[in-house]
C-alpha positions as CSV (number, residue, x, y, z in Angstrom):
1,X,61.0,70.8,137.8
2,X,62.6,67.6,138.3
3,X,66.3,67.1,138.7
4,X,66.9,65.9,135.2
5,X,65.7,68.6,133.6
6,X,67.7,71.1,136.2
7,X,70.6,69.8,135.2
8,X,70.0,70.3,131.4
9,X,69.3,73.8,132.0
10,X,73.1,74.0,134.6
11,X,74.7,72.3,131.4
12,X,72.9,74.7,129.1
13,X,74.3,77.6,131.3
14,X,77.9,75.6,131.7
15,X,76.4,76.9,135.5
16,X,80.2,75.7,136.6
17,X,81.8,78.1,134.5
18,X,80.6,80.8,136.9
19,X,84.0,80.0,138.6
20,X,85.1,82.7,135.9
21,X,83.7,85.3,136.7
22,X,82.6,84.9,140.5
23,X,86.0,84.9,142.4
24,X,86.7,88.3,140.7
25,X,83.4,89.8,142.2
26,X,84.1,88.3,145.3
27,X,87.6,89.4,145.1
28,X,86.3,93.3,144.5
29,X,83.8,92.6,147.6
30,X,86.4,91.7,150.0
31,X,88.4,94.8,149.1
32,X,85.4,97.1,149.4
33,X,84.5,95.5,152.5
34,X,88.0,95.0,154.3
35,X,88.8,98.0,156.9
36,X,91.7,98.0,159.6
37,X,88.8,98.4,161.8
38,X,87.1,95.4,160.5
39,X,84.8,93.9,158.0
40,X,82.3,96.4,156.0
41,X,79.0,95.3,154.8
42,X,76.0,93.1,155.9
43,X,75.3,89.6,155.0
44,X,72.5,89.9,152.9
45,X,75.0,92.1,150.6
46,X,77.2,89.2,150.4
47,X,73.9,86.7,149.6
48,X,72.7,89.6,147.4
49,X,76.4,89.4,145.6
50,X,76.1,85.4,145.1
51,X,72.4,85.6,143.2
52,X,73.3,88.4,140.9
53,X,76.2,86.6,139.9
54,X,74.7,83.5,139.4
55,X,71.1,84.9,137.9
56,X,72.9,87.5,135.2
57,X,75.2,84.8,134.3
58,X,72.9,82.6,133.4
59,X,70.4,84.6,131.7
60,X,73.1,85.8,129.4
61,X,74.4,82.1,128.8
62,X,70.7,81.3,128.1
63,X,70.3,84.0,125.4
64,X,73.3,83.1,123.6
65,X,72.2,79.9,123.2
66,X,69.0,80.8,122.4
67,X,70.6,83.6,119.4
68,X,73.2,81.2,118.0
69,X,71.3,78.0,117.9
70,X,70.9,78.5,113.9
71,X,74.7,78.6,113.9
72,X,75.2,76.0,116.6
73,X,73.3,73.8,114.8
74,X,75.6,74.3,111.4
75,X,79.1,74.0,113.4
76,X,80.4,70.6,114.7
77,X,81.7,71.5,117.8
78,X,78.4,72.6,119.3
79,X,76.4,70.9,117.0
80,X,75.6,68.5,120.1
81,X,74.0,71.1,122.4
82,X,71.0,71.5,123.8
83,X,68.6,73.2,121.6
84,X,70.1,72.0,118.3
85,X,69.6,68.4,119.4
86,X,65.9,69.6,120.8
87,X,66.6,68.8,124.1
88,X,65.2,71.7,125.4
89,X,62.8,73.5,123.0
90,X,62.9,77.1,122.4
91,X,60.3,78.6,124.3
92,X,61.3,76.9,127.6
93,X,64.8,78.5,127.0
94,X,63.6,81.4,126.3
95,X,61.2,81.4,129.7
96,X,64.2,80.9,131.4
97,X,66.1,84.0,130.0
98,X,63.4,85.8,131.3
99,X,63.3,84.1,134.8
100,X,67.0,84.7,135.2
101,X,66.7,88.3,133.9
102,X,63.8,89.0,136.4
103,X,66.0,87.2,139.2
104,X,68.7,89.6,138.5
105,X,67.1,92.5,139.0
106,X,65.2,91.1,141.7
107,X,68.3,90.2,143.6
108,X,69.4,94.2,143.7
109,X,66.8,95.2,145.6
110,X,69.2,93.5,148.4
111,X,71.4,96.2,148.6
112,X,69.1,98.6,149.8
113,X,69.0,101.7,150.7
114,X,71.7,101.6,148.2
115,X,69.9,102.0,145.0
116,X,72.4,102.0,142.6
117,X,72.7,98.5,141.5
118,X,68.8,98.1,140.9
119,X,69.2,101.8,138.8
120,X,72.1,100.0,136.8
121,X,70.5,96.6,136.8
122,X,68.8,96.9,133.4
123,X,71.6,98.7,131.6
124,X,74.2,96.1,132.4
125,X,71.8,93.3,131.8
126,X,71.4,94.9,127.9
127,X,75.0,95.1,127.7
128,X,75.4,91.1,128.8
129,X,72.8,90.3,126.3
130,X,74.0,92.4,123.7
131,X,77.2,90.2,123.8
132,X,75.3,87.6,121.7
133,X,75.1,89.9,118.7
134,X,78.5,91.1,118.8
135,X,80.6,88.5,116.0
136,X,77.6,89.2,114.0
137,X,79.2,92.9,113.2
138,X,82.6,93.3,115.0
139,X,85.9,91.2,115.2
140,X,86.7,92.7,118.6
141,X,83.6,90.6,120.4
142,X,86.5,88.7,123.0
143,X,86.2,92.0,124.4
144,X,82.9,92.6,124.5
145,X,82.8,89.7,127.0
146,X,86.1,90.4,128.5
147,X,84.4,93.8,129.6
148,X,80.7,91.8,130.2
149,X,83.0,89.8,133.1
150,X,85.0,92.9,134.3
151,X,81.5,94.8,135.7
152,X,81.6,91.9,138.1
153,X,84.2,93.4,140.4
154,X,83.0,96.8,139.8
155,X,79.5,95.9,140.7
156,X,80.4,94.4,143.7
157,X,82.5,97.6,144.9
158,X,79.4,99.9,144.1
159,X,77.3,97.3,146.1
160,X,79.1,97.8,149.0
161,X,80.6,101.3,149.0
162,X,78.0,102.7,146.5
163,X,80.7,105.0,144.7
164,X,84.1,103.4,142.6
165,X,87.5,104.0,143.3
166,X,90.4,103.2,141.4
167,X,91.3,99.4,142.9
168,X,88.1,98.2,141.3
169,X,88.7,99.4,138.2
170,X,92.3,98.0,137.8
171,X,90.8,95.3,139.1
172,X,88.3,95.0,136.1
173,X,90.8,95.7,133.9
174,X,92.6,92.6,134.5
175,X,90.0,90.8,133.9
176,X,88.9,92.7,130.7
177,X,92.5,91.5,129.6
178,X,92.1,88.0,131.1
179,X,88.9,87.4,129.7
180,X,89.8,89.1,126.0
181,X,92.7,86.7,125.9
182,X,91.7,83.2,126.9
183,X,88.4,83.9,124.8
184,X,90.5,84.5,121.3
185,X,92.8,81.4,122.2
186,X,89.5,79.6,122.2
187,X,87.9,81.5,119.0
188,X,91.3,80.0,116.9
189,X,89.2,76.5,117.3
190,X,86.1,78.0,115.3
191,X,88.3,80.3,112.5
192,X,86.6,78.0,109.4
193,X,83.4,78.1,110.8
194,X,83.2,81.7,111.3
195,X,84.7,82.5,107.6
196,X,82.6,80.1,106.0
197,X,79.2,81.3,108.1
198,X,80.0,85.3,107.9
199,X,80.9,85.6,111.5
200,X,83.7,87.8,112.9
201,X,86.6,87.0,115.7
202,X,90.2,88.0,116.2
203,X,91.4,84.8,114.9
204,X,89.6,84.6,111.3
205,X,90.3,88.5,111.1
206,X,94.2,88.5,111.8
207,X,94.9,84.8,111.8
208,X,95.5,81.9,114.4
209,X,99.6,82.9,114.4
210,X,98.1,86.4,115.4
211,X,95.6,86.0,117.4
212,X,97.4,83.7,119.6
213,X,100.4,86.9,119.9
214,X,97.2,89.1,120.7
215,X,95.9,86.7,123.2
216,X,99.3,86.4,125.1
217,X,99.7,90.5,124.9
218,X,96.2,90.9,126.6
219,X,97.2,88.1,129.2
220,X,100.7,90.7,130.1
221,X,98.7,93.9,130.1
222,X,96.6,91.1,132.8
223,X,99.8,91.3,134.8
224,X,100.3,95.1,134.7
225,X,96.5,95.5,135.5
226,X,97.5,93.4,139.1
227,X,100.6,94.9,139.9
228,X,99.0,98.5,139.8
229,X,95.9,97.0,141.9
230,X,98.6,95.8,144.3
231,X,100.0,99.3,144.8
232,X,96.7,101.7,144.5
233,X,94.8,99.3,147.4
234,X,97.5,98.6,148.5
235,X,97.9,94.9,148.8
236,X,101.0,93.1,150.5
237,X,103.2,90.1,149.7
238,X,101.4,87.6,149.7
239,X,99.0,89.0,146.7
240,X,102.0,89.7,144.8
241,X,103.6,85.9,145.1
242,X,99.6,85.3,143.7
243,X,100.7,87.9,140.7
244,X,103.5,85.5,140.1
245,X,101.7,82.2,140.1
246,X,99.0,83.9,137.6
247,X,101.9,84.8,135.4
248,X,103.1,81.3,135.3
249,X,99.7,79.5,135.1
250,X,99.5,82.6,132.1
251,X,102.6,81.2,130.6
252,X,101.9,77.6,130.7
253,X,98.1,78.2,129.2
254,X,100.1,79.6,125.6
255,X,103.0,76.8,126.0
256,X,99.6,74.1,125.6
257,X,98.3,75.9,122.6
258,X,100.2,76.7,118.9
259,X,99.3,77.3,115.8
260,X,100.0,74.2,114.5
261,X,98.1,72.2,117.4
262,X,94.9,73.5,119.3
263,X,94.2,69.8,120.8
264,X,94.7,71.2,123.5
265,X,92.6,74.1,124.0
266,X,90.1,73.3,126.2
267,X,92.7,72.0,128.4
268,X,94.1,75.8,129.1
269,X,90.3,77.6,128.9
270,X,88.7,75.1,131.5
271,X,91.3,73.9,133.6
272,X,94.0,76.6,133.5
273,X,91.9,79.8,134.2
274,X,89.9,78.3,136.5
275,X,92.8,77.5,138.9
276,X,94.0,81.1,137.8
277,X,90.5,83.0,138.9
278,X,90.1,80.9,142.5
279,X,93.9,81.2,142.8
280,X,93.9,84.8,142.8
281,X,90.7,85.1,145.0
282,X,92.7,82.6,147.7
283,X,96.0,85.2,147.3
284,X,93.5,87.9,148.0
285,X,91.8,87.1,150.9
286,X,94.7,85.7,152.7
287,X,96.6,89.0,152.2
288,X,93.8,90.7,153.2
289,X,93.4,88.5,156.1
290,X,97.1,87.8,156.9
């Protein structure tokens, strides 16, 4: 494969949108992994971490591309992608679905002796992929992929201690609420498409007013989720003064977007939450470390 075609298929994936989701599972990996006594875990878990990331990711980009190109082909703002355009044909994307998929549950066997992420491998991989169906019968598809991006901290706890606990899971939750939100803000740009092509969001269900009220009580329920991860792990001062900078990064994403002008959009989903996801990760470590 030649570097050309590599990068169509990292563009098809939006690979540097993994900056999402990764922090968090790296985030939930430090935690499991911290001790008073020192650092937990072997290398290879921390490799093994990186590639499932990356490999689920991707395979679930992939198949959403490869599901919605009838309706990417019909909507202007992604009218320009890849397999609309026929820059990559369908049977190479779908190949690479299947590559990625395989990788994923390749990359599990890593964590052995611990055998639980290769026996829940399969089952989160349907429930990634089953993402792509979800506007096709329910409204409340943000948080199917808020939740599809919250396993990532969870994962990485099981990885390392191969049981949960209850900082992962408010951990997820944040994200769950994180995720939900900044994906309906962005939903408000597609609200005729969806009503004129049958599809189903928050924002063409209740409205962009709505929605965007929704969106900003998912990103506060965000906030709760991190204070009570501060106090069940616990964390110290230095992870709460990263609570605070989420909460006015939070703030200033819904001061760039109203009703009346989503110009700016992409502005808060690409820029905004990416400095909020590494942000939090930096907060995190240097607690932990500090």
């Amino acid at each position: 494969m030649n570097t050309t075609i590599a990068r169509e298929y990292l563009d098809l994936v939006k690979f540097h949108h993994t900056l999402f989701a990764l922090p968090f599972a790296l985030l939930g990996a430090a935690l499991a992994a911290f001790s008073p006594d020192g650092w937990r875990g072997r290398a290879q878990d921390w490799i093994a971490i990186l590639l499932c990331m990356a490999a689920a990711r991707s395979a679930a980009m992939a198949f959403n591309r490869l599901v919605d190109r009838d309706y990417d082909a019909l909507n202007p703002r992604t009218a320009g992608r890849h397999l609309p355009t026929g820059r990559l044909s369908v049977r190479s994307v779908a190949l690479f679905t299947g590559f990625c998929a395989l990788a994923f549950i390749a990359s599990t066997l890593l964590f052995l002796p611990n055998r639980w992420p290769l026996l829940l491998s399969v089952p989160v991989l349907i429930w990634l992929l089953g993402y792509s169906y979800a506007k096709r019968f329910t409204s409340l598809s943000h948080f199917w992929l808020g939740a599809s991006l919250s396993l990532a901290p969870v994962a990485a706890w099981i990885a390392l201690r191969g049981g949960i606990a209850w900082p992962p899971v408010l951990l997820a939750l944040a994200v769950l609420c994180w995720v939900s939100g900044f994906d309906i803000i962005y939903a408000c740009q597609d609200v005729a498409f969806d009503n004129q092509a049958g599809l189903r969001s928050v924002p063409s269900w209740l409205g962009v007013p709505a929605a965007l009220r929704l969106a900003a009580l998912c990103h506060a329920f965000m906030i709760l989720s991190l204070a009570g991860l501060e106090l069940s792990y616990p964390l110290g001062k230095i992870f709460l003064v990263g609570i605070a900078a989420v909460a006015v990064l939070l703030l200033y994403e819904h001061a760039l977007v109203r009703p009346d002008d989503l110009t700016r959009v992409n502005l808060a989903f690409f820029h905004v939450n990416v400095i909020i996801s590494v942000g939090l990760l930096v907060f995190g470590l240097a607690d932990l470390v500090l």
